[in-house]
N, C-alpha and C positions, 0 to 999 in steps of 0.2 A: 511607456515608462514603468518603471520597476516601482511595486507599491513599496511605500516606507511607513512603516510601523513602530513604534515603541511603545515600552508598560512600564511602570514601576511596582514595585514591592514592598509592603513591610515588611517582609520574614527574608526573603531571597535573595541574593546577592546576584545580579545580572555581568553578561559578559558582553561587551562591544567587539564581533567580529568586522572584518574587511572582506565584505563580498562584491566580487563586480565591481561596477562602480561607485559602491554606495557601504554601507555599516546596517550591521543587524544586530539588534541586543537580543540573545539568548540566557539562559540557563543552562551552566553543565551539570548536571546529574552525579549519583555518584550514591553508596551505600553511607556516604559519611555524611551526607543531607536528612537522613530518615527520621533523626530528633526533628529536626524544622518542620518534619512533613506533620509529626506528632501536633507540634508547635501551631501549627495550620489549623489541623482537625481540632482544635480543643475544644469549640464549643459546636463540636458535630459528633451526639450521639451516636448515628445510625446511619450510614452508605445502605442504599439498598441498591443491588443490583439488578436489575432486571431483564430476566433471558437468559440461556444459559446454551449461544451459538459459537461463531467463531470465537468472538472476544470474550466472554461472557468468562467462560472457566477462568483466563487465565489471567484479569483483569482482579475478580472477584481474591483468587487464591495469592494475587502479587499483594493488593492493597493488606489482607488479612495480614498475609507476614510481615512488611513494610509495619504496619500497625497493632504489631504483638506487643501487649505490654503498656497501650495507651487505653483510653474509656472509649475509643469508638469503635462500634462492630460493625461488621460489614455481613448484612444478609444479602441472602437470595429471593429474591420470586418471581414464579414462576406460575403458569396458569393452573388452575386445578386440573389435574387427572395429565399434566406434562409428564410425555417419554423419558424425557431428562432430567425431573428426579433422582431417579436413580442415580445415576454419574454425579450429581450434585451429594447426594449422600454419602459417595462414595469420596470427593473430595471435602470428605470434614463437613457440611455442609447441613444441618440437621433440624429436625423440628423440636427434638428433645433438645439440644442445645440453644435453642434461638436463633438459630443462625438460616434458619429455611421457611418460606411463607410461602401466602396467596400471591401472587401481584398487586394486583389493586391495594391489600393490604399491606404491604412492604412499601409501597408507593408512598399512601398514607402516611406512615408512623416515620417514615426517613426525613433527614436534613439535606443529605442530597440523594437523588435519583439518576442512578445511572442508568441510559435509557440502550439495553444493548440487543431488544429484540431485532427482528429483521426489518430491513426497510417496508416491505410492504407491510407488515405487521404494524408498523408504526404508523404509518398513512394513514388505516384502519383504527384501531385504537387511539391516538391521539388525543379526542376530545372524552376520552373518559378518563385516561391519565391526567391531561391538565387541569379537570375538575377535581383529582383526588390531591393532588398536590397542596399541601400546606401551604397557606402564603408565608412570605421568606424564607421556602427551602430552595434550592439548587437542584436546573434541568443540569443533567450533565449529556453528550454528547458523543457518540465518538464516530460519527459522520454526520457530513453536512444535509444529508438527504431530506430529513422531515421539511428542512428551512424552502430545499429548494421545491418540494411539494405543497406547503403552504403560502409560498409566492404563488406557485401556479394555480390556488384555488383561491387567494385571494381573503387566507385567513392569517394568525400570527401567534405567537409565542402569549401567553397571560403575563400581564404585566407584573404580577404581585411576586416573580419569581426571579432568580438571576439566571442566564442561559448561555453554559459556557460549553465548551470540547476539548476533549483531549485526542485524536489521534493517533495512533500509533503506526508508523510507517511500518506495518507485517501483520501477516494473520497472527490468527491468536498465538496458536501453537507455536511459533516463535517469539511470539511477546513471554510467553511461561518458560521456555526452555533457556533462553538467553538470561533472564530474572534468576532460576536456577544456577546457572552457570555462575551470577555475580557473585554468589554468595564465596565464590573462590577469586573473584578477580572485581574488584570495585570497579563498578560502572557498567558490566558487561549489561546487555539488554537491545531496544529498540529504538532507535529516535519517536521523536512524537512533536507531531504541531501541537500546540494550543489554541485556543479562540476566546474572546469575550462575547459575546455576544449582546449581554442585557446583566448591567449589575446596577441591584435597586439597593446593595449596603455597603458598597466600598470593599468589597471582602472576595469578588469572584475571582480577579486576576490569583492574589493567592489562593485559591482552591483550587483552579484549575493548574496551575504550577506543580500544587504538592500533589495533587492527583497524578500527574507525569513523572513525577520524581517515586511517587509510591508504587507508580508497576514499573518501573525499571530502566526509563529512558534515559543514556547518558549524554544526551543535549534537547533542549527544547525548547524550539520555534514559535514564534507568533505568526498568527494568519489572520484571517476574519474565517467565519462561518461559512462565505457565499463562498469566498477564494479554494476553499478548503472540498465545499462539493464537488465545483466545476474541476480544480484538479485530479481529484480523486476518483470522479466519478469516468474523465478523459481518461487518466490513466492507466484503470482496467481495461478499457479497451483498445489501448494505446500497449505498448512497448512491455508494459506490466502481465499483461494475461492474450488479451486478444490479438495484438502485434507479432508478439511473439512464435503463437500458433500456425498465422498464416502465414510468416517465414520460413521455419520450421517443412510447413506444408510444401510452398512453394518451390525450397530449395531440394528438398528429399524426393519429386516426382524430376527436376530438373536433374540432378546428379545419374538417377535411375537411366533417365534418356542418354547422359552423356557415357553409359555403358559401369557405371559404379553397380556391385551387386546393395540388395537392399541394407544389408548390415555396416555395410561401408559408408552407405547416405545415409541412414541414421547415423554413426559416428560422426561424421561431417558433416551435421546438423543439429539436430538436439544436443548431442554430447558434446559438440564442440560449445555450445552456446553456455548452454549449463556448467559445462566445465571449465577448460584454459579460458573461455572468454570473459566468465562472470570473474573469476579468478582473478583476473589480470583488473578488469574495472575497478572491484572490490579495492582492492589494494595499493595500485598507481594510476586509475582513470582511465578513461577511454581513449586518450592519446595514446599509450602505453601501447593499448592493442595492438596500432599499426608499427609503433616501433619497434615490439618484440619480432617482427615479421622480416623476414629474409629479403634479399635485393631482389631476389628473383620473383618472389609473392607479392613485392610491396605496389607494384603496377595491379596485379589482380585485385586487388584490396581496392587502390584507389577507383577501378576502373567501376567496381561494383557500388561502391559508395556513391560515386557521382551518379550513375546512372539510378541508383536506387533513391535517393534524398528527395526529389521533388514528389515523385508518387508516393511517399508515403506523407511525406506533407501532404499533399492533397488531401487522402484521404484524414488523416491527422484534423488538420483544421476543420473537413465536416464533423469528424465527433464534438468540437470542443464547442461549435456554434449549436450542434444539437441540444448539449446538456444545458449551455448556457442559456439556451430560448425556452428550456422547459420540457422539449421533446423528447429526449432519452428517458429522462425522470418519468414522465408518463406512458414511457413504451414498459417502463419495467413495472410501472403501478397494475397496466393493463394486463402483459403477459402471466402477471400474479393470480389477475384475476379468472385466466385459462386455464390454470393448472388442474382444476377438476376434470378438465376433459382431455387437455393436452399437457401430463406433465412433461421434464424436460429427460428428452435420452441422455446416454451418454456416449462420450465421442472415441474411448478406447478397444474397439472392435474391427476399426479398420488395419490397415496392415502394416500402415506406416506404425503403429503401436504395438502391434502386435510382435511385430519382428524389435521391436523398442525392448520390451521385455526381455527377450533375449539375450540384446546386445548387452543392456545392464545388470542382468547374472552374471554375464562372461568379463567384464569390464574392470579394464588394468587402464588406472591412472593415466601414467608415465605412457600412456600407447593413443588418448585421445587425440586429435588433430587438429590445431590453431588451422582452422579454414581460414580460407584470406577470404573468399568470394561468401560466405556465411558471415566470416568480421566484418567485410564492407556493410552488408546490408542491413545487418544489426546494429550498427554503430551508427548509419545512416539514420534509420529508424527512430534510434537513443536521441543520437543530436536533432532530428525535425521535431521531436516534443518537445524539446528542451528551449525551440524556440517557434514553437507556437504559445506553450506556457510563458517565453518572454516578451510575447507581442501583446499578451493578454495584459501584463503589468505584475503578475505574478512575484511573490517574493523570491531571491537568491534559493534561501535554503529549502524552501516547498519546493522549487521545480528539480534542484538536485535529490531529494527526496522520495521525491514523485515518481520519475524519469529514470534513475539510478539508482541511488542505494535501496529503496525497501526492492529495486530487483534483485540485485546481486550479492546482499546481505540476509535478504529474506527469504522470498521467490521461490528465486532460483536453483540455489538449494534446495528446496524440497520439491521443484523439478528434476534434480539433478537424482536425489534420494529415489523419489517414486514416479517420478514420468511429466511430462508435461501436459497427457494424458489427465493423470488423476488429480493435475492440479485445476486446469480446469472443470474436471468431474467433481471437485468437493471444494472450490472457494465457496464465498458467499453467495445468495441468489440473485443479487444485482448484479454482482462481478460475470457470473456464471453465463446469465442472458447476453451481457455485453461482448463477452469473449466468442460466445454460439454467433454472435450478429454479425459482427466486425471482422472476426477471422476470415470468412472467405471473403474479403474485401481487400484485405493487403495481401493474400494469394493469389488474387486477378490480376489487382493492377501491377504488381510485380509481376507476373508472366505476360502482362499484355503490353506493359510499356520498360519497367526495367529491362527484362530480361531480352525482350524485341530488341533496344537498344544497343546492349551488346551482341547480340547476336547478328544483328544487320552492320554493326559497324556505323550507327549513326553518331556524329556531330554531338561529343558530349561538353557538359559546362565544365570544364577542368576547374575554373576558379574558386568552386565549391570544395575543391581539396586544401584552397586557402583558406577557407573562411574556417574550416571544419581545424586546422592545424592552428588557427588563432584564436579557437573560438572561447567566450568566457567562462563557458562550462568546465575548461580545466582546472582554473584558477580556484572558480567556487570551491569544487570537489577536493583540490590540497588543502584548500583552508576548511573545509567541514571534515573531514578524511583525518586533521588532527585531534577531533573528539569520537573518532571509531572504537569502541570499543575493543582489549586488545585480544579479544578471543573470537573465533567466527562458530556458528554457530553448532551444536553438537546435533544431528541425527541419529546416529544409528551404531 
């Protein structure tokens, strides 16, 4: 069953959507919210932000503008003798200003503490931060990760604090460029769940609200904390970063055998995925895909999808029992703790990227290629998350989220920009491990049982091309697909 959720607001005015079978009250966003956000902050002196990684810049530089012109500042800190200083000073960010610290001291002096160092960092540090913390200031949140690490050691959040999250469905660098962009088209930005977790004054829901509305999100979801790791944490390794890779993989050595030279299986692989296919999601959903496809492609599509859907479910539902039982979360705590000896490579030296590069120098739009046999098993892929996350009870708009748009709004685009390569070579360190682990797991079992399947001519489930043509993921995505911001998003 689908979790159901509501909040109410003193400041915010909420919106009752029709998702699935059920209503979700959101927040739509919008630059004409930013007094309310003011209205929120009034008696919060001091945001400190802390970290300054993926989210960190552009989290930091959204709230500051958002909040020009009101009494709350928004610092940084950072550890003494941080790399990243610099880039901090360089965005406005200063010690002669106030606006650049210690950590621990930023931590300190704040009302609320945006906590944006790296997962294992926080694992780590933890119980020094929640000793520096004021009581009644604000944890703030933007993955579920610490929660689901202090389940698994069997500690918990200080009670004297309210512990909320804001997520933002995109890495950073799209959460800052999109914010950028509104400043010409009201609303333009990221979606972003929220969470309450622990509020000891009445006061979190709206903080965490105006916090979403202050970096730029033009709709914003409720989840809890736990719903929000297990998703998040699934879906990096899932359809988001790691799915994608060992598609990519599996289909570009498959094409090669079927006599395609290598710049043509990249085309009809990576570029196809990034390209006409995010395109098409983005814009009219993942039905769309197969309908924009020819009478003559629309069997290869199907034939791929059916045959492709249950293998990656398979694999699909062991990531999401691993994070859920704890075990992924401490695969990434441990592999953290390796890094001294074994940091991690990276994965754009083999040749499938290599010849990638190329193809994306040379690369004309209007000449990519709607693969049917890459759409099946991508789409396949898309829909098995979409209903593993709904077996879980997962909300409507987390799994559309999840699962879809931060791909093909956020992602994949900047797959599409610089490779799928370097997306996994510079996500987060969580994301990064999971994509390293999971990849060649949905490139096995698609060469070992999709692709067997068609290839041998076995006995497929056609029904799954009904369920996929009815399924409720469409409807979700028309009806959140009306708060999409009306710009996509700028590169290059």
């Amino acid at each position: 069953m689908v979790m159901s959720l509501d909040f109410d607001s003193k400041i915010f005015s909420k919106d009752v959507i029709e998702v699935g079978d059920g209503k979700e009250s959101v927040i739509k966003g919008g630059r004409d919210l930013f007094p309310l956000v003011h209205k929120a902050f009034a008696d919060v002196a001091q945001i400190g932000v802390i970290g300054w990684g993926s989210q960190g810049p552009a989290q930091a530089q959204n709230l500051r503008d958002t909040l020009e012109g009101s009494s709350t500042r928004v610092k940084i800190g950072l550890r003494p003798g941080s790399a990243s200083a610099a880039e901090a000073r360089e965005a406005g960010f200063t010690e002669e200003n106030g606006t650049l610290g210690d950590m621990m001291e930023v931590t300190a002096e704040s009302d609320i503490v945006i906590l944006l160092i790296s997962d294992a960092a926080q694992t780590e540090l933890y119980p020094e931060i929640f000793a520096a913390m004021k009581p009644g200031a604000t944890l703030g949140l933007s993955h579920g990760f610490l929660l689901g690490h202090l389940d698994s050691v069997g500690d918990s959040f200080p009670d004297n604090v309210n512990v909320i999250a804001v997520c933002p469905k995109g890495m950073g660098p799209s959460v800052r460029r999109l914010y950028v962009q509104g400043a010409e088209v009201n609303g333009a930005g990221i979606n972003s769940s929220f969470a309450v977790h622990q509020d000891i004054d009445g006061n979190a829901t709206d903080l965490a609200i105006a916090w979403a509305i202050g970096v730029g999100s033009p709709y914003c979801f409720q989840t809890t904390l736990e719903s929000e790791y297990r998703s998040d944490i699934f879906g990096e390794r899932g359809i988001l970063l790691g799915a994608v890779h060992g598609i990519v993989e599996a289909l570009f050595q498959r094409f090669c055998n079927e006599g395609m030279d290598t710049a043509e299986a990249f085309a009809n692989t990576a570029e196809s995925i990034t390209g006409p296919i995010s395109r098409i999601i983005s814009r009219e959903g993942i039905l769309a895909v197969y309908e924009q496809l020819s009478d003559a492609d629309k069997p290869k599509f199907e034939a791929a999808y059916v045959a492709s859907y249950k293998p990656a479910r398979d694999i699909l539902q062991e990531i999401y029992d691993d994070v859920a039982c704890g075990n992924e979360i401490r695969s990434v705590v441990n592999a953290s703790r390796r890094f001294g000896d074994f940091p991690m490579g990276e994965i754009d030296g083999t040749e499938m990227w290599v010849v990638g590069e190329e193809v994306r120098a040379a690369r004309r739009e209007d000449e990519i290629p709607l693969n049917p046999v890459t759409a099946g098993v991508y789409c396949a892929t898309m829909v098995a998350q979409c209903d593993v996350l709904l077996a879980a009870g997962h909300p409507y708009s987390e799994i559309a989220n999840e699962s879809v748009i931060e791909c093909v709004d956020s992602l994949n685009p900047y797959m599409h920009f610089k490779g799928v390569s370097y997306m996994i070579d510079n996500c987060s360190t969580t994301a990064r491990l999971g994509a390293r682990k999971w990849a060649p797991r949905f490139d096995y079992i698609l060469k070992q049982q999709a692709f067997t399947a068609l290839d041998t001519n076995q006995p497929l489930e056609w029904g799954l091309m009904d369920e996929f043509k009815g399924h409720v993921i469409h409807g979700v995505l028309k009806t959140v697909g009306q708060m999409r911001p009306s710009v996509d998003i700028s590169l290059g």
